[in-house]
C-alpha positions in Angstrom: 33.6 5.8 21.9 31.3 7.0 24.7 30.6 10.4 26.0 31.1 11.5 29.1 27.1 10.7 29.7 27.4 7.1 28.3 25.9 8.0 24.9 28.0 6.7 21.8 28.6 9.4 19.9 27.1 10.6 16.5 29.8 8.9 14.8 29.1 5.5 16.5 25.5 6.1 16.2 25.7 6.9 12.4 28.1 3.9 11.5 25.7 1.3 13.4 22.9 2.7 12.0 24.6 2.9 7.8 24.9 -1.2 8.7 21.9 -1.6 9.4 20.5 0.5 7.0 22.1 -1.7 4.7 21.5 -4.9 6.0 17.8 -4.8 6.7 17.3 -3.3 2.8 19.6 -6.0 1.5 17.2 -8.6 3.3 14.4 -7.0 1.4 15.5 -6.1 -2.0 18.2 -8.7 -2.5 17.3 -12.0 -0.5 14.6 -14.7 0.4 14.4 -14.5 4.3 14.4 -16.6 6.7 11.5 -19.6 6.2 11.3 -17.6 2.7 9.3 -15.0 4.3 10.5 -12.2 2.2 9.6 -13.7 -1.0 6.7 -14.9 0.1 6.1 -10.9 1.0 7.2 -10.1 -2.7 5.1 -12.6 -4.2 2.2 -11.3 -2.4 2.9 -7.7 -3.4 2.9 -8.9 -7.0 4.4 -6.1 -9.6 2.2 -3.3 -8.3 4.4 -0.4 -6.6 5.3 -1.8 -3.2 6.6 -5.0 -5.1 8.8 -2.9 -7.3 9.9 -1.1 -4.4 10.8 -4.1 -2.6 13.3 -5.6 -5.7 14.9 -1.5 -5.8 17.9 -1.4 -3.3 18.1 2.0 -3.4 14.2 3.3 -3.4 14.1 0.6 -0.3 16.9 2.0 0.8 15.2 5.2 1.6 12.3 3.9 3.6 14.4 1.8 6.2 16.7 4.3 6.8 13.9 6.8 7.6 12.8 4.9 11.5 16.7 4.4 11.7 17.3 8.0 11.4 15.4 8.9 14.6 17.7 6.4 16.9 20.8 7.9 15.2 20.1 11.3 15.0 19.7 13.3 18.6 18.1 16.2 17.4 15.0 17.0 15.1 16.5 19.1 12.8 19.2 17.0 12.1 17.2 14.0 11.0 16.3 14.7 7.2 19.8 15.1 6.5 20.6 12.0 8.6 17.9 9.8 6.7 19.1 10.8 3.5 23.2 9.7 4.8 21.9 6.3 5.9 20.8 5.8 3.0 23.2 6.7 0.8 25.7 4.9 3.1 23.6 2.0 2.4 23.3 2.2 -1.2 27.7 3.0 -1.2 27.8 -0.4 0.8 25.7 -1.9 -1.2 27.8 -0.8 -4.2 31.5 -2.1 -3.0 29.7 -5.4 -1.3 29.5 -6.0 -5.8 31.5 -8.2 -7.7 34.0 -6.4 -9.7 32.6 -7.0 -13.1 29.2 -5.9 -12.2 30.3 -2.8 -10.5 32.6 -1.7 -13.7 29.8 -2.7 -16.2 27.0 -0.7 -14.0 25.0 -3.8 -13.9 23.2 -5.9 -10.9 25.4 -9.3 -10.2 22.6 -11.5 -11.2 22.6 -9.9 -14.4 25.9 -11.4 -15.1 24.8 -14.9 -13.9 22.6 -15.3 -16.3 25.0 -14.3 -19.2 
């Protein structure tokens, strides 16, 4: 799991950063907070652009994964390509973490609560 240095590898690096990835934009896009500070954020933020960002998993998505990418990522150049992964891991979690029904219709769970 280590390198011979004591670095986790790029493997390591890249799965713990995809979970996170995913669990800081879930906290975001998908839930209240803690002491409902994340709605309170949304609230705030109203329906102009960062407020629609904020209920988008995957436009969220994008933006967390991008300071994540720079701890995961050793090198520079590899860091685009890196951002983009994280989040698409993210947005892949995101879409198995879905119950079944709203993964086969292509629809967002609440959707279904409400039907």
């Amino acid at each position: 799991m280590t390198g011979r240095d004591g670095d986790a590898g790029f493997a390591t690096r890249f799965a713990l950063g995809a979970l996170a990835t995913w669990r800081l934009t879930h906290l975001i896009a998908e839930e209240d907070g803690p002491a409902d500070a994340v709605v309170r954020l949304r609230v705030r933020l109203g329906t102009g652009r960062l407020g629609q960002l904020m209920d988008c998993f995957a436009c969220t998505s994008v933006w967390v994964a991008a300071p994540i990418a720079v701890a995961v990522a050793r090198r520079r150049r590899d860091r685009p390509l890196t951002w983009l992964a994280l989040s698409g891991a993210a947005c892949l979690l995101e879409r198995v973490g879905r119950p079944r029904e709203a993964a086969e219709l292509g629809v967002e769970a609440d959707v279904l609560e409400v039907v």
